[in-house]
N, C-alpha and C positions, 0 to 999 in steps of 0.2 A: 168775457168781452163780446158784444155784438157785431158779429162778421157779417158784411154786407157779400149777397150776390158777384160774382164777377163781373157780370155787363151792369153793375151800381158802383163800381172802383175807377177813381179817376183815373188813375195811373193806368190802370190795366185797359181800360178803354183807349187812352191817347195810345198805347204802346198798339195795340189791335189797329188803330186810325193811323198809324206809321208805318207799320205793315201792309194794310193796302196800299195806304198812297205810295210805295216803294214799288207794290208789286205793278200798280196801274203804270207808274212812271220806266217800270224797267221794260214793261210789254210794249210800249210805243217806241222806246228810245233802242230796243235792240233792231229792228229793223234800219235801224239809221247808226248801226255797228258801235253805241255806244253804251257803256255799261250809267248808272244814277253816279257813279262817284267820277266818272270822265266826263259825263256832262256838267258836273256842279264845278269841278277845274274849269272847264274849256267858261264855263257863265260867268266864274270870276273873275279870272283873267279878260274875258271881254269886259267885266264892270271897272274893276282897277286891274290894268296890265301890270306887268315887271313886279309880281309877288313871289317869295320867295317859297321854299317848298314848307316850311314852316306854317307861315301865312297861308297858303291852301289847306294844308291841313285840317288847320283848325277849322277854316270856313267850308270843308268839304265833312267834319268828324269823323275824321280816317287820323292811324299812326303818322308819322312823320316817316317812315318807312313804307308805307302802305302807299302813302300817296308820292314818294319816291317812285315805286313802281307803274303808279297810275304815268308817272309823269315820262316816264322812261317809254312807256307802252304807244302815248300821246307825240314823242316827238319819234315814235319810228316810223309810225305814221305820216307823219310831215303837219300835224295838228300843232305845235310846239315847238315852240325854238327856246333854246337857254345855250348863254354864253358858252363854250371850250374852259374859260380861264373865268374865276370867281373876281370881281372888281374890287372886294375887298373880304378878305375872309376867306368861308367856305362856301357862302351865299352865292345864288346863282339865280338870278331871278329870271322866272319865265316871263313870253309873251307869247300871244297867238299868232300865227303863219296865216295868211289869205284862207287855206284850207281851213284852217280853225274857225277864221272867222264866220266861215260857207257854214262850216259844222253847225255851230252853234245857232244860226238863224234856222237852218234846216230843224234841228233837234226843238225848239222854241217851238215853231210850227206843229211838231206831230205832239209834243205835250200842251196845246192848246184846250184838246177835248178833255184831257185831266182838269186841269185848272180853270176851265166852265165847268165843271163839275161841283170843285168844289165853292165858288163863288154861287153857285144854282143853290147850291143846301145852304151856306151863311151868307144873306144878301147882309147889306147894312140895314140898320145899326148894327145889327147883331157880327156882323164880320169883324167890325171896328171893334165891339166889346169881346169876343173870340180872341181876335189880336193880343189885345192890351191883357186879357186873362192868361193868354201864353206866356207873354212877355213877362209878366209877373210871377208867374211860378220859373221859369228861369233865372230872372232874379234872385228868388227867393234863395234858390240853391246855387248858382253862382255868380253873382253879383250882376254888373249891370250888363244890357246886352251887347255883344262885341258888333262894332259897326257894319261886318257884312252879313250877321244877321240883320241886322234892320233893313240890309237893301239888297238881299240876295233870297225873296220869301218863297222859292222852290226848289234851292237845295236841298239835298237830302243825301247823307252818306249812304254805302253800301257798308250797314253790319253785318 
C-alpha cells in the first residue's frame, strides 16, 4: 500500500490545524482566566441561553461530566447561574450572570487576532469552500451537522 507523507494526510493535518488553533485560542483566553472549553460554554449559552448540561456538552466536545465540572467552576465564579431545583427531571438548565455576559464580550475581543488569522489564510471563496469541505466530512461520519455547530464556528473543546 502506498503510504503518503504525514503533512499529505488529511486527517493528520486537520488534527495538527486543531492543535494550534487550541493552543493560539488558550494563549489569549487565559489571560482573561478562561480555559477554550469555559469560553465555548459561556459563547453558547450567550447564543441560546437556558441549555442544559447535556446540550453544552455536546456543543462544547467535552463528557457530560467534564463539562459538569466546567459548569460548576463557572458558576462559583458568579459567570453562571442554574436553578437549586430541576423544573422537571434532573435538568437544570443554565444561563449567563451580567458577569458572564462581561466575560464573554471581553473573551470575543482578545480571540479576535486568532480569527483574523485564520480568515487572512482562507479568504473567500475558498473559506466558503473550506466550510462546506468540513461540513462534509462531518457528515460523512456523523450525519448531519448539529445546529450549534452551524452557528457557534469558534468553539472548540479542551482534549
Amino acid at each position: 500500500m502506498n503510504r503518503r507523507a504525514l503533512n499529505e494526510d488529511l486527517g493528520y493535518v486537520l488534527k495538527q490545524a486543531q492543535m494550534a488553533l487550541h493552543a493560539a485560542m488558550d494563549g489569549v483566553l487565559r489571560p482573561c482566566g478562561l480555559t477554550v472549553s469555559q469560553y465555548s460554554c459561556l459563547e453558547l449559552l450567550h447564543r441560546v441561553p437556558e441549555q442544559t448540561n447535556a446540550q453544552l456538552a455536546r456543543g462544547v466536545f467535552v463528557t457530560a461530566q467534564s463539562m459538569n465540572d466546567v459548569l460548576r467552576g463557572l458558576q462559583r465564579r458568579g459567570l453562571v447561574e442554574r436553578s437549586a431545583v430541576a423544573a422537571s427531571g434532573r435538568s437544570r438548565p443554565a444561563h449567563l450572570t451580567a458577569r458572564g455576559r462581561q466575560a464573554v464580550l471581553e473573551a470575543r475581543q482578545a480571540l479576535e487576532p486568532v480569527q483574523l488569522v485564520m480568515e487572512a489564510i482562507t479568504q473567500a471563496p475558498e473559506h466558503s469552500q473550506l466550510l462546506n469541505s468540513l461540513r462534509a466530512i462531518v457528515i460523512a461520519f456523523e450525519g448531519d451537522v448539529p445546529a450549534t455547530e452551524k452557528t457557534t464556528p469558534t468553539t472548540d473543546g479542551d482534549s
